[in-house]
N, CA, C and O atoms as a DFTB+ gen file, in Angstrom:
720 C
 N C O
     1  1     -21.633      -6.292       8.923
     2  2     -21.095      -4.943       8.931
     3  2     -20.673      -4.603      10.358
     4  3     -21.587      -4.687      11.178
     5  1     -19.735      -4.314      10.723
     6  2     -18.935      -3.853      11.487
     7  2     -19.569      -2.343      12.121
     8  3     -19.916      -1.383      11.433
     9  1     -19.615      -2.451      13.836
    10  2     -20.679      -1.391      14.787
    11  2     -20.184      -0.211      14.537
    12  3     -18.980       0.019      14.648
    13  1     -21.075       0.693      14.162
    14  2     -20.421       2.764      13.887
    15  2     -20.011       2.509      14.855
    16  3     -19.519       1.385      14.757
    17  1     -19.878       2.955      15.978
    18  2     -19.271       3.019      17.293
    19  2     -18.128       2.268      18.033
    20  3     -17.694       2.683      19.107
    21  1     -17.708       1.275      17.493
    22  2     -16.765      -0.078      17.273
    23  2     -15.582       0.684      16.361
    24  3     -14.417       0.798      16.743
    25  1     -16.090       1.179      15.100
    26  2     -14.893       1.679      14.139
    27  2     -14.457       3.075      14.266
    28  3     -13.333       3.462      13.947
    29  1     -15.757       4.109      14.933
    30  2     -15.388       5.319      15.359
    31  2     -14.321       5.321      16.153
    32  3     -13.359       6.027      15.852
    33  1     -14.308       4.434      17.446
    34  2     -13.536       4.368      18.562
    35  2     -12.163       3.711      17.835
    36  3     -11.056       3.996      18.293
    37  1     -12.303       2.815      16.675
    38  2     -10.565       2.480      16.383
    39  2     -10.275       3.477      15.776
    40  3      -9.049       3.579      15.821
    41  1     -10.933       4.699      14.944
    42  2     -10.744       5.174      13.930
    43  2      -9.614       6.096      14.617
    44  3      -8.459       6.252      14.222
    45  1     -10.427       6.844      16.091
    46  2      -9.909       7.602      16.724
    47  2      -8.414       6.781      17.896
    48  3      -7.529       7.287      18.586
    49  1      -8.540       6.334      17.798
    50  2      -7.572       4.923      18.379
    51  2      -6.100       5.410      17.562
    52  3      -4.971       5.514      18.040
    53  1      -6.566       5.656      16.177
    54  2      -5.188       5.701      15.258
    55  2      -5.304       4.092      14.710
    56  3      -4.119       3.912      14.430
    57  1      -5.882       3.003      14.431
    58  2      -5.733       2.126      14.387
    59  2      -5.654       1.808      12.888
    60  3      -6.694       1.510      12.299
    61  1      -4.620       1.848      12.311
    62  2      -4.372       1.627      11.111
    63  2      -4.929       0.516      10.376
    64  3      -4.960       0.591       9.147
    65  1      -5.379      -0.520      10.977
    66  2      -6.160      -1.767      10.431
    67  2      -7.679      -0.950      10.382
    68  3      -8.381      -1.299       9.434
    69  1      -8.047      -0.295      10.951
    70  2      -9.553       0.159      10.924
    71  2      -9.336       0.993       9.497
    72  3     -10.086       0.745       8.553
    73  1      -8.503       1.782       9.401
    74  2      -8.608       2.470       7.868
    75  2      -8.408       1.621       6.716
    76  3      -9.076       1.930       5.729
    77  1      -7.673       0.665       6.618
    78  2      -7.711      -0.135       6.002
    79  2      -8.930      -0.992       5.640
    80  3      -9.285      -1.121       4.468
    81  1      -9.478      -1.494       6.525
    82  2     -10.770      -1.841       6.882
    83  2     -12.190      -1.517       5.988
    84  3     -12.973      -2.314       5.471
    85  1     -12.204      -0.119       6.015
    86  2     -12.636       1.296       5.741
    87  2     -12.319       1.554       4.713
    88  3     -13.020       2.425       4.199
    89  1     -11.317       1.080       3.958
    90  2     -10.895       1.421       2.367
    91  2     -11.606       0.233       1.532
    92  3     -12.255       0.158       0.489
    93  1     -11.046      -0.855       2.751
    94  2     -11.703      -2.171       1.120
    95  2     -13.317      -2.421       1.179
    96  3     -13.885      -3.155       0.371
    97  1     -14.040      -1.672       2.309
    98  2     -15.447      -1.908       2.259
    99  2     -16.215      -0.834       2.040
   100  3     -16.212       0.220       2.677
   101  1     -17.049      -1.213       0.872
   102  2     -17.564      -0.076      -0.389
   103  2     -19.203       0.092       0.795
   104  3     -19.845       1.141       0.739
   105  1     -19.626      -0.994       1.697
   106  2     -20.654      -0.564       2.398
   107  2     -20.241       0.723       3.251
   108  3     -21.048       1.650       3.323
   109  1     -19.133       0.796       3.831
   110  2     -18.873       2.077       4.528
   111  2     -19.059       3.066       4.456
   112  3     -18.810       3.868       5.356
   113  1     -19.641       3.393       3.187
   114  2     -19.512       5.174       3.184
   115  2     -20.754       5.864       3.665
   116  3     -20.795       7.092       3.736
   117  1     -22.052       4.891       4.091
   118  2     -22.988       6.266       4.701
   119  2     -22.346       6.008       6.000
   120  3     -22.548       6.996       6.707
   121  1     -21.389       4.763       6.877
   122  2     -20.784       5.389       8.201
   123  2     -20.030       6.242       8.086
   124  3     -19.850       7.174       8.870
   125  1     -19.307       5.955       6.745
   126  2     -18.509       7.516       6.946
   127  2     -19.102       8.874       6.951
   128  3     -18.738       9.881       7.558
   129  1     -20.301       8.643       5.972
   130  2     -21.074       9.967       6.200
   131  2     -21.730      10.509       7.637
   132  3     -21.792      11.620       8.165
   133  1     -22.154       9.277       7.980
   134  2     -22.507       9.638       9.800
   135  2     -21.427       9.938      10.401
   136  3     -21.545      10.918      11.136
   137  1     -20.291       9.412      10.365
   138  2     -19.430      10.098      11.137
   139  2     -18.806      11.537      11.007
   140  3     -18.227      12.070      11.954
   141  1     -18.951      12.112       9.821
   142  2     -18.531      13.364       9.525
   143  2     -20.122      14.353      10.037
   144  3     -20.045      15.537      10.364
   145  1     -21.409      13.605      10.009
   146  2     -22.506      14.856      10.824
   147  2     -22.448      14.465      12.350
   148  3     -22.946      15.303      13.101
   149  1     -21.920      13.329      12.935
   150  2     -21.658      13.419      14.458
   151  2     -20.870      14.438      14.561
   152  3     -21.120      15.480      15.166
   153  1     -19.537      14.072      13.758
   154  2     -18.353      15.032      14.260
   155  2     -18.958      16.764      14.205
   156  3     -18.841      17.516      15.173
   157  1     -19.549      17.141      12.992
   158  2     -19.871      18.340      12.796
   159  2     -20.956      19.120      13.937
   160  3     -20.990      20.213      14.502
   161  1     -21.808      17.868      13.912
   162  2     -22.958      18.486      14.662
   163  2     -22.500      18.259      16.443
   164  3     -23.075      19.118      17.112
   165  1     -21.724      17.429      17.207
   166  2     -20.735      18.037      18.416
   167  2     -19.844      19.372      17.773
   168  3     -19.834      20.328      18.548
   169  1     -19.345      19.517      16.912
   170  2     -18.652      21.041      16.526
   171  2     -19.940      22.147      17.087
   172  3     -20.099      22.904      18.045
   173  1     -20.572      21.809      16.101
   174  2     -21.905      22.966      16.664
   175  2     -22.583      23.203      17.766
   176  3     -22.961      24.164      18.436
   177  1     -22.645      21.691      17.761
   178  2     -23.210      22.048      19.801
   179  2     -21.989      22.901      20.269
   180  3     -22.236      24.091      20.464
   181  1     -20.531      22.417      20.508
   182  2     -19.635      23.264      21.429
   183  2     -19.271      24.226      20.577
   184  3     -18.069      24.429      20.404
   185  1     -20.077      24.862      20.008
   186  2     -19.643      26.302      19.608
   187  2     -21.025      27.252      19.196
   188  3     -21.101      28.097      18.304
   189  1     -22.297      26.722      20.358
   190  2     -23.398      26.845      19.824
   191  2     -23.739      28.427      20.443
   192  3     -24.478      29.272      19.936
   193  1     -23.122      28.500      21.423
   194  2     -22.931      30.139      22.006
   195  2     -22.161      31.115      21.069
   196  3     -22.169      32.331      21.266
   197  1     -21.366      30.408      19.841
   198  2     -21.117      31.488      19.629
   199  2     -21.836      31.840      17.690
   200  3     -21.820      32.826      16.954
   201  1     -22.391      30.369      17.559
   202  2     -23.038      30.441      15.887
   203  2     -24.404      30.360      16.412
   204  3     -25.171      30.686      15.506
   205  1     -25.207      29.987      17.776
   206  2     -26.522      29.745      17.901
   207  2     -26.767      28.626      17.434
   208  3     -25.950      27.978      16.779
   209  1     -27.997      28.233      17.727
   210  2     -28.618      26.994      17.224
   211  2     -28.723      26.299      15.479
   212  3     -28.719      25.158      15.018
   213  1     -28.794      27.402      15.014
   214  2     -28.998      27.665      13.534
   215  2     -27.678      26.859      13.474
   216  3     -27.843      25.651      13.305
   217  1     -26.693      27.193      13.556
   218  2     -25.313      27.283      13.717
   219  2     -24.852      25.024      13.470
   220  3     -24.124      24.438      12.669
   221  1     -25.562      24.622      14.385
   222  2     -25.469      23.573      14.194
   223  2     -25.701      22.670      12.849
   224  3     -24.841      21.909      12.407
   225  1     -27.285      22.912      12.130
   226  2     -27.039      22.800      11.144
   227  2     -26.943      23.189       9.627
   228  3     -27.325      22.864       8.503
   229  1     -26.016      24.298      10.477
   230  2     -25.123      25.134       8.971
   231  2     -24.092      24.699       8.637
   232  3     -23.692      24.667       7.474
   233  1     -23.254      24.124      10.026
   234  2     -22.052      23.243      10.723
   235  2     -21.995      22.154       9.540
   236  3     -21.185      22.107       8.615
   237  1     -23.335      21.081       9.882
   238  2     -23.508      19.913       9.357
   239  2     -23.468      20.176       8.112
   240  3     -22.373      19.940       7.603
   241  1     -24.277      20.589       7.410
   242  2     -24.109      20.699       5.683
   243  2     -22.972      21.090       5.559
   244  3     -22.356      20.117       5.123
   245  1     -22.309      21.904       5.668
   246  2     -20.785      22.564       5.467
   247  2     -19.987      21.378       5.438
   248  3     -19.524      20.984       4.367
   249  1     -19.697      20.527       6.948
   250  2     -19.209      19.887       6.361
   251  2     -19.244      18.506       5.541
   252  3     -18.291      17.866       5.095
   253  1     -20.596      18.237       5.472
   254  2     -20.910      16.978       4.368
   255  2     -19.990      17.762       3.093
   256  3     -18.933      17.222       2.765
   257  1     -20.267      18.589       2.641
   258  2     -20.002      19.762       1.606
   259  2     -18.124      18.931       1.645
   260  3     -17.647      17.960       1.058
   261  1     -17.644      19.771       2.481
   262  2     -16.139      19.793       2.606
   263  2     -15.496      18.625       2.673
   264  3     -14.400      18.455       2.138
   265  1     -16.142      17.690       3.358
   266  2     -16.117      16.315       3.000
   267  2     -15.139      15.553       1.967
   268  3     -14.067      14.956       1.871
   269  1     -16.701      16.165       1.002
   270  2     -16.441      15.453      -0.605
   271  2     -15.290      16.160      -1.272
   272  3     -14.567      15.786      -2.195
   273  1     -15.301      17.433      -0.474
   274  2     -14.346      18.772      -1.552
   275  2     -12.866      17.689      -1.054
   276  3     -12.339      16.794      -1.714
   277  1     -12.599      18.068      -0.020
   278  2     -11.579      17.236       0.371
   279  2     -11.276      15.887       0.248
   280  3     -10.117      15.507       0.415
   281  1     -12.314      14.995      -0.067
   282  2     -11.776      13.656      -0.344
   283  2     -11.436      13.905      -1.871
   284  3     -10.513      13.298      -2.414
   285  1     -12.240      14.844      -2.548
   286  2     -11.575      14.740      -4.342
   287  2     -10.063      15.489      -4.180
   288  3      -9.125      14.905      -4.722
   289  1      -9.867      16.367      -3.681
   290  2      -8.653      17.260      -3.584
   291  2      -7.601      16.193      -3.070
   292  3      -6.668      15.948      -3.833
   293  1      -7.642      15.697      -2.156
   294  2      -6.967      14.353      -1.422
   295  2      -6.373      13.197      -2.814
   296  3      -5.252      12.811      -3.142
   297  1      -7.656      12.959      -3.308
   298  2      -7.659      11.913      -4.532
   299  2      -7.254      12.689      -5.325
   300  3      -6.771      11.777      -5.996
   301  1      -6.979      13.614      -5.922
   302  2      -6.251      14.329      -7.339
   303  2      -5.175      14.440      -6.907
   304  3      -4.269      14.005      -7.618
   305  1      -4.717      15.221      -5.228
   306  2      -3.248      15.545      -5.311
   307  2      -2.495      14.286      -4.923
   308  3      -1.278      14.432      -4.805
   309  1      -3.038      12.963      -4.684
   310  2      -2.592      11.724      -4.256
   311  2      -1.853      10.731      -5.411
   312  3      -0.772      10.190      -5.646
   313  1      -3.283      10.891      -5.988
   314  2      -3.279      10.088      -7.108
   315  2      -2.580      11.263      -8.657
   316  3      -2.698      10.438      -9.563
   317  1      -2.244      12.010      -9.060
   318  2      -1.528      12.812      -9.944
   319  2      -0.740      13.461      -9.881
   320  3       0.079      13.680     -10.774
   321  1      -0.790      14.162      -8.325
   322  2       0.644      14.764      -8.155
   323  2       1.882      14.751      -7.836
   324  3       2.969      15.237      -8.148
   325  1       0.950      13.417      -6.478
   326  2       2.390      12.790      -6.075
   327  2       2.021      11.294      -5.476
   328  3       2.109      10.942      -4.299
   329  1       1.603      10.546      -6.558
   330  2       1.576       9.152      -6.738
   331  2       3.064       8.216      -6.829
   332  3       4.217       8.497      -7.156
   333  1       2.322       6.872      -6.322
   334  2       4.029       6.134      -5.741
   335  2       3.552       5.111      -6.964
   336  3       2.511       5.242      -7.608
   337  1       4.710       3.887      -7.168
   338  2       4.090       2.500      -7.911
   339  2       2.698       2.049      -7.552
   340  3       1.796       1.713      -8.320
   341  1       2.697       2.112      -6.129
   342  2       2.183       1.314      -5.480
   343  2       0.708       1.664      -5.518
   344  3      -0.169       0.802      -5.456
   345  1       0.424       3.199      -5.641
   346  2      -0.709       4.436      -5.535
   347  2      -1.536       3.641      -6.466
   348  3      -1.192       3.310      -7.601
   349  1      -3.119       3.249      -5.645
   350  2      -4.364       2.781      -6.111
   351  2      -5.658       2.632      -5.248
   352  3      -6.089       1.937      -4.328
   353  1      -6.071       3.758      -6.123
   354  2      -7.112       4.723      -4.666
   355  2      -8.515       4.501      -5.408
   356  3      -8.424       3.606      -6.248
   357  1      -9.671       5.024      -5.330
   358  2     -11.097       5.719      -5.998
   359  2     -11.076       6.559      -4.869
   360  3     -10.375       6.467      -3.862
   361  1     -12.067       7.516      -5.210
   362  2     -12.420       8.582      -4.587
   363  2     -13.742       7.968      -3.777
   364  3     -14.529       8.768      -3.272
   365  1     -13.869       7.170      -3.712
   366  2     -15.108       5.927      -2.595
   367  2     -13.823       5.902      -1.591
   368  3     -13.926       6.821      -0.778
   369  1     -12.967       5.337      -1.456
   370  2     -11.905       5.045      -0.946
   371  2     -11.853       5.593       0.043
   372  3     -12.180       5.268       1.184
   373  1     -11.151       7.039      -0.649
   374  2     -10.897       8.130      -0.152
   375  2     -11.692       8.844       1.117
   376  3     -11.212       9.176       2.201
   377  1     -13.733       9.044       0.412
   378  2     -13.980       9.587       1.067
   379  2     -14.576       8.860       2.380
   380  3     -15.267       9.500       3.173
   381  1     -14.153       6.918       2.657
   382  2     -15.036       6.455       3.188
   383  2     -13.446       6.474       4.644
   384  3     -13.683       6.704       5.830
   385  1     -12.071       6.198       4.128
   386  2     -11.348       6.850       5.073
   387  2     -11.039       8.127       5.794
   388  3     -10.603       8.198       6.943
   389  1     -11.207       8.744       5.301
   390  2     -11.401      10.455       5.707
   391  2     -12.618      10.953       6.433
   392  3     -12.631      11.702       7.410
   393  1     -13.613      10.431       5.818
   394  2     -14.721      10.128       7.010
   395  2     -14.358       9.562       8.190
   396  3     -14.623      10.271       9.161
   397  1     -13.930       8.702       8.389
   398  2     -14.197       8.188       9.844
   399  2     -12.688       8.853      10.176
   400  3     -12.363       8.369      11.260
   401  1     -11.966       9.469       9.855
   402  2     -10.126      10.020      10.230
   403  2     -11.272      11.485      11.521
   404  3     -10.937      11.851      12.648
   405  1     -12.428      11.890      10.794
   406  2     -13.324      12.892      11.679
   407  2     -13.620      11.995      12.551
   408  3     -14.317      12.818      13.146
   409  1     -13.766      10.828      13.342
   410  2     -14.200      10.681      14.420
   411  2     -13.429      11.661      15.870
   412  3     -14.157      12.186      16.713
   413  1     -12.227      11.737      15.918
   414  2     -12.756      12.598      17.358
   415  2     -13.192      13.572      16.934
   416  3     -13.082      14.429      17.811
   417  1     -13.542      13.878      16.265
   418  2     -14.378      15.502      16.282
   419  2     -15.543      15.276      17.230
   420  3     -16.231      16.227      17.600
   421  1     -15.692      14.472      17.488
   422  2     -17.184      14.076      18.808
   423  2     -16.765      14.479      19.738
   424  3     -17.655      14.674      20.566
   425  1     -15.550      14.797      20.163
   426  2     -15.349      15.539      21.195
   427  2     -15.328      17.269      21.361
   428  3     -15.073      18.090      22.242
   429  1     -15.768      17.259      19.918
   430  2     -15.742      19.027      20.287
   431  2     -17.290      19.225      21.049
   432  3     -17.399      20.124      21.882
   433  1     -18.217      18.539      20.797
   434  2     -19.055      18.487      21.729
   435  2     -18.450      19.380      23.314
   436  3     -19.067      20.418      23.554
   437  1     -17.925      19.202      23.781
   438  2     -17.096      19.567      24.907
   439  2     -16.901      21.363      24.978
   440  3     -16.756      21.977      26.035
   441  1     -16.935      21.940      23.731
   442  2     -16.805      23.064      23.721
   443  2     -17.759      24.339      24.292
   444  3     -17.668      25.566      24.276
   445  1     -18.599      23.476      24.739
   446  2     -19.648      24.395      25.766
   447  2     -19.035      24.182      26.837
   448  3     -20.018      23.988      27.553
   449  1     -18.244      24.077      27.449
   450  2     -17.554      23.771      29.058
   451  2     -16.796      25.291      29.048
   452  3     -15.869      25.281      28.239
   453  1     -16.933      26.427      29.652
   454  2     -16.110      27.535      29.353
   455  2     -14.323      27.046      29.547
   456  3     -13.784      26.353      30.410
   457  1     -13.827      27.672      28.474
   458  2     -12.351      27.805      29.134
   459  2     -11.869      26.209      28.514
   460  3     -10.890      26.216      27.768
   461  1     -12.346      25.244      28.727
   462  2     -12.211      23.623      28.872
   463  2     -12.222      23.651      27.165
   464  3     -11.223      23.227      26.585
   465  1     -13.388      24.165      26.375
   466  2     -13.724      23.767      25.374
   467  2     -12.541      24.312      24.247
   468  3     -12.248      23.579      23.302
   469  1     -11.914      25.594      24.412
   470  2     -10.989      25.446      23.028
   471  2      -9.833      25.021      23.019
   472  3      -9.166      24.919      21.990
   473  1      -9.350      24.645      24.419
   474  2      -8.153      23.703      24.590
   475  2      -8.362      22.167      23.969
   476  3      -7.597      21.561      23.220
   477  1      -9.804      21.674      24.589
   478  2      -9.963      20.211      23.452
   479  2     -10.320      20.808      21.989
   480  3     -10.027      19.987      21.120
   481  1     -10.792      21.836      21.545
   482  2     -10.715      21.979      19.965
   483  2      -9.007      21.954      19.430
   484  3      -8.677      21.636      18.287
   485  1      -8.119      22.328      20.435
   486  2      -6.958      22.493      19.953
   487  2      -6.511      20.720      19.371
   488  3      -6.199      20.290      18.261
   489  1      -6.654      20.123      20.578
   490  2      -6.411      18.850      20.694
   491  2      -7.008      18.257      19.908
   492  3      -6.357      17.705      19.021
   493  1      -8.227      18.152      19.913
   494  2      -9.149      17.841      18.973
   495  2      -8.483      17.476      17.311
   496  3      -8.246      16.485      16.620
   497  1      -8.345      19.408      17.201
   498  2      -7.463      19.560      15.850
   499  2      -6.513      18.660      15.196
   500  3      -6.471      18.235      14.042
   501  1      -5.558      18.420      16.490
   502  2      -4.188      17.891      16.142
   503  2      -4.316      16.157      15.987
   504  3      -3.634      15.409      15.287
   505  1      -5.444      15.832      16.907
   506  2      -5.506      14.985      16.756
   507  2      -6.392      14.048      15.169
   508  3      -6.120      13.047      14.507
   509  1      -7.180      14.789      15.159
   510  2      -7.741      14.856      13.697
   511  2      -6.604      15.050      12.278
   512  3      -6.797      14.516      11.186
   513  1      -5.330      16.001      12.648
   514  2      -4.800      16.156      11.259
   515  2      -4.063      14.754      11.162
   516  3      -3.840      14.165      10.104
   517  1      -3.718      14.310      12.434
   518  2      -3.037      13.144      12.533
   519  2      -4.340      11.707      11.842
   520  3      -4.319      11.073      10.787
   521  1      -5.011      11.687      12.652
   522  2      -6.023      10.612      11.474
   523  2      -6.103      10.783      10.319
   524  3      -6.165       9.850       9.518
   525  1      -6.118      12.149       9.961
   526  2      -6.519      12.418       8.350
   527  2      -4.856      12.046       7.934
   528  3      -4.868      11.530       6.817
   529  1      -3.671      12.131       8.392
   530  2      -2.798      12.001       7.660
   531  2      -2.634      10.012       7.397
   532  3      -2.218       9.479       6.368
   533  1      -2.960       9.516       8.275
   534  2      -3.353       8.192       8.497
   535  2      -4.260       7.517       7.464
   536  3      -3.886       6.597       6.737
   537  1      -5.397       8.016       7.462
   538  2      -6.244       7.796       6.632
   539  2      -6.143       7.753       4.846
   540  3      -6.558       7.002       3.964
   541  1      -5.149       9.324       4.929
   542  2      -4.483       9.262       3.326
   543  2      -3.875       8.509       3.153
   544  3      -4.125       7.814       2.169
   545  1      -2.669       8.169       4.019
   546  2      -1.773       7.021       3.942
   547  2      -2.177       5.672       3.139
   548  3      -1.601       5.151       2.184
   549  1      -3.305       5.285       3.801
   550  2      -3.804       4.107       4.096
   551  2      -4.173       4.112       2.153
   552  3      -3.562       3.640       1.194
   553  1      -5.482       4.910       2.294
   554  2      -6.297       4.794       0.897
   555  2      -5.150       5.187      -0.080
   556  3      -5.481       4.998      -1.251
   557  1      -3.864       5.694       0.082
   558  2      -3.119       5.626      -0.940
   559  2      -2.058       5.062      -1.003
   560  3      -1.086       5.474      -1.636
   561  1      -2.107       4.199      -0.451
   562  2      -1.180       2.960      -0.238
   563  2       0.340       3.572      -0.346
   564  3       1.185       3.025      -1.054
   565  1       0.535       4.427       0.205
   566  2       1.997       5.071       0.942
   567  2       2.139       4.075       1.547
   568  3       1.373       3.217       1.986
   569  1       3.942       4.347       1.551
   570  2       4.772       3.567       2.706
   571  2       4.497       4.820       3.484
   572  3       3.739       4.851       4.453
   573  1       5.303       6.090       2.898
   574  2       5.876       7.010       3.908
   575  2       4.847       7.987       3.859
   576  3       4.170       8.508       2.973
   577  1       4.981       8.097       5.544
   578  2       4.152       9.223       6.426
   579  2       3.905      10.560       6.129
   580  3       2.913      11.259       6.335
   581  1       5.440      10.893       5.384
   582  2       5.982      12.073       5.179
   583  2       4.748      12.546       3.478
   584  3       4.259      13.580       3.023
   585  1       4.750      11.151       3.121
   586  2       4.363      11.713       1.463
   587  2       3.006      12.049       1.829
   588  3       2.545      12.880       1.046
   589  1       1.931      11.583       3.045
   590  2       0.655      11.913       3.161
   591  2       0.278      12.965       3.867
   592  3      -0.846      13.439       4.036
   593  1       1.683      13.403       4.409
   594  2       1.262      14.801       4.915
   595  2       1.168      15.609       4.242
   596  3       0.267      16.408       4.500
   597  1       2.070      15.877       2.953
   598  2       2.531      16.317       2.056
   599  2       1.196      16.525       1.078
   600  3       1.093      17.632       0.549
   601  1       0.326      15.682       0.849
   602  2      -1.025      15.407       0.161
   603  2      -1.821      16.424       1.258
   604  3      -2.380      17.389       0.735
   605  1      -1.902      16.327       2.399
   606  2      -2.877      16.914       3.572
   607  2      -1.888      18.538       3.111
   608  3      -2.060      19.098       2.029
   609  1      -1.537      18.720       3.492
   610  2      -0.294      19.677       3.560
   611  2      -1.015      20.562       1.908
   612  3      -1.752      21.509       2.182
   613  1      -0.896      20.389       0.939
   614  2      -1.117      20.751      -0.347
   615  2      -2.605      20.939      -0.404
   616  3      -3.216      21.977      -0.659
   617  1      -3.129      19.619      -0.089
   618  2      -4.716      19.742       0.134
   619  2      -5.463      20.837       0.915
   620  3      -6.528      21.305       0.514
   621  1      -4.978      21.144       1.818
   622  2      -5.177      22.306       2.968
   623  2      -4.848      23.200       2.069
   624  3      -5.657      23.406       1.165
   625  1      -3.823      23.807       2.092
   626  2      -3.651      25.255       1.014
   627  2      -4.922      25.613       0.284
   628  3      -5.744      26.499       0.518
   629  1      -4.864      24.557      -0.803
   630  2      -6.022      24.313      -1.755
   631  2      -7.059      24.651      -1.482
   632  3      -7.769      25.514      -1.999
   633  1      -7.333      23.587      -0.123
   634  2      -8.768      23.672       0.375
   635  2      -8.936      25.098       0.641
   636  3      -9.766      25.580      -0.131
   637  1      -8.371      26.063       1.578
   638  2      -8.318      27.000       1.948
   639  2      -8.831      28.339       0.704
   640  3      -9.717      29.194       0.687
   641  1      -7.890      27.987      -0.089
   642  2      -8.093      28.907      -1.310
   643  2      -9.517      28.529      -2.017
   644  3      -9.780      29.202      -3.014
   645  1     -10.303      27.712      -1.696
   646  2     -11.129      27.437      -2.459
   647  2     -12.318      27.862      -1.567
   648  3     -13.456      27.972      -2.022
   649  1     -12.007      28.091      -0.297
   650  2     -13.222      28.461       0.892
   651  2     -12.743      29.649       1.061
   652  3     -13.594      30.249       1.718
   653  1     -11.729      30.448       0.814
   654  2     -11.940      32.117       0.751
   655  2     -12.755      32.480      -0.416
   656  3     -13.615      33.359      -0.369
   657  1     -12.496      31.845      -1.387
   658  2     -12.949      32.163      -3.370
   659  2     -14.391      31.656      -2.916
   660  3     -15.190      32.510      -3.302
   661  1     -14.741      31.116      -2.571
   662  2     -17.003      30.707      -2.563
   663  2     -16.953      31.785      -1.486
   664  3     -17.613      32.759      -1.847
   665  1     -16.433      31.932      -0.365
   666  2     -16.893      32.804       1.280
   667  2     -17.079      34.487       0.263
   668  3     -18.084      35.185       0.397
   669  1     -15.944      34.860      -0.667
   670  2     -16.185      35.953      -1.458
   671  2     -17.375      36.217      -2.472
   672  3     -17.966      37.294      -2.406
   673  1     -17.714      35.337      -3.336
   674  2     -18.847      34.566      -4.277
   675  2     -19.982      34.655      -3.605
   676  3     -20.983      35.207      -4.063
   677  1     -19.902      34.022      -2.259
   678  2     -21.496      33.691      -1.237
   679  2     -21.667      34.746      -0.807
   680  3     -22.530      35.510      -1.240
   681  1     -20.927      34.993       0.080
   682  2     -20.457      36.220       0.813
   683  2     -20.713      35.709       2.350
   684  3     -21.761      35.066       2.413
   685  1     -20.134      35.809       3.417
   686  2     -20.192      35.165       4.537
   687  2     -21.253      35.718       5.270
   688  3     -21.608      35.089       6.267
   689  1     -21.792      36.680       5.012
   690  2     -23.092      36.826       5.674
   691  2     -24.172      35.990       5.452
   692  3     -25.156      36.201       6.161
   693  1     -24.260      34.667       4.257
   694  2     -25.111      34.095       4.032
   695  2     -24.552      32.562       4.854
   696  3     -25.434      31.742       5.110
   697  1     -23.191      32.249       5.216
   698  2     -22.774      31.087       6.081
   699  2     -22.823      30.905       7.810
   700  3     -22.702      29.882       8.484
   701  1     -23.063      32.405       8.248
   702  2     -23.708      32.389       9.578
   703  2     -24.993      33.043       9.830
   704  3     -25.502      33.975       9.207
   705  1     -25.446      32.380      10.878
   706  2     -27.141      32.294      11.435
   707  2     -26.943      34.571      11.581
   708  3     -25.991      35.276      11.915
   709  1     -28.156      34.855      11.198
   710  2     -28.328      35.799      11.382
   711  2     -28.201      36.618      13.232
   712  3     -28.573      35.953      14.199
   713  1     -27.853      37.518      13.344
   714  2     -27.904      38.139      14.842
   715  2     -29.316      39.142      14.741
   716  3     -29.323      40.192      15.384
   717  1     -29.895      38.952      14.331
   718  2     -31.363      39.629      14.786
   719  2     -32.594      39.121      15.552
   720  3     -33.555      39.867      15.741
């Protein structure tokens, strides 16, 4: 098995053989799962001034949570909405590339640096939508770039609408650490 730290660093590399990699090996998915509570739990550290400690792992479950939401949303709008000949995915696949597409998120860690820290969340960001568009690519055996953004692109909406509809349901006073 191939070093977490070896595939994190290609993952974040952009290295298209590492997602690939990452798709045909069914051992991957608790690295992918570690890599989505590194990424989360540096989120929480650099944003721990403003969710607190608690904050970190509320961070982490959330996104194990979002994870899965997003690798099935990924796999339905991939695989049914806008599937090619070629389109032949599982949702193992899915969530063991998309997992590691979160490796730089280890750099939001960084977000305790005043001033420093939401310029790398910006970066961070962009650089992440770009793995995740990589990552879809890969597990859905696209040629074109354009069709996996398009999946990310749809997926996001989705996702979005589906984390206002629970944040209303839960109610967001129960998703951040109390101020008392």
């Amino acid at each position: 098995m191939a070093s977490l730290v070896d595939r994190m660093i290609r993952a974040a590399k952009l290295d298209v053989s590492l997602y690939e990699e990452v798709e045909a090996d069914k051992s991957a998915l608790g690295q992918a799962a570690i890599v989505v509570l590194l990424s989360s739990i540096a989120a929480g550290i650099g944003s721990v001034d403003q969710l607190g400690a608690g904050g970190i792992v509320t961070t982490a479950l959330l996104s194990l949570v979002a994870w899965v939401i997003w690798a099935f949303l990924t796999y339905i709008i991939g695989t049914k909405l806008l599937p090619t000949p070629e389109t032949k995915t599982d949702l193992g696949e899915m969530m063991r590339t998309i997992g590691f597409a979160s490796s730089p998120g280890v750099l939001n860690v960084l977000g305790v640096i005043p001033f420093v820290g939401q310029f790398v969340a910006l970066i961070v960001g962009i650089w992440g939508f770009i793995a995740m568009v990589i990552a879809v690519r890969q597990a859905l055996d696209y040629t074109s770039t354009w069709r996996a953004v398009g999946v990310c692109a749809i997926g996001f909406v989705v996702y979005i609408i589906i984390a206002v509809v629970l944040a209303g349901v839960i109610g967001t006073e129960h998703m951040a650490p109390s101020a008392s």
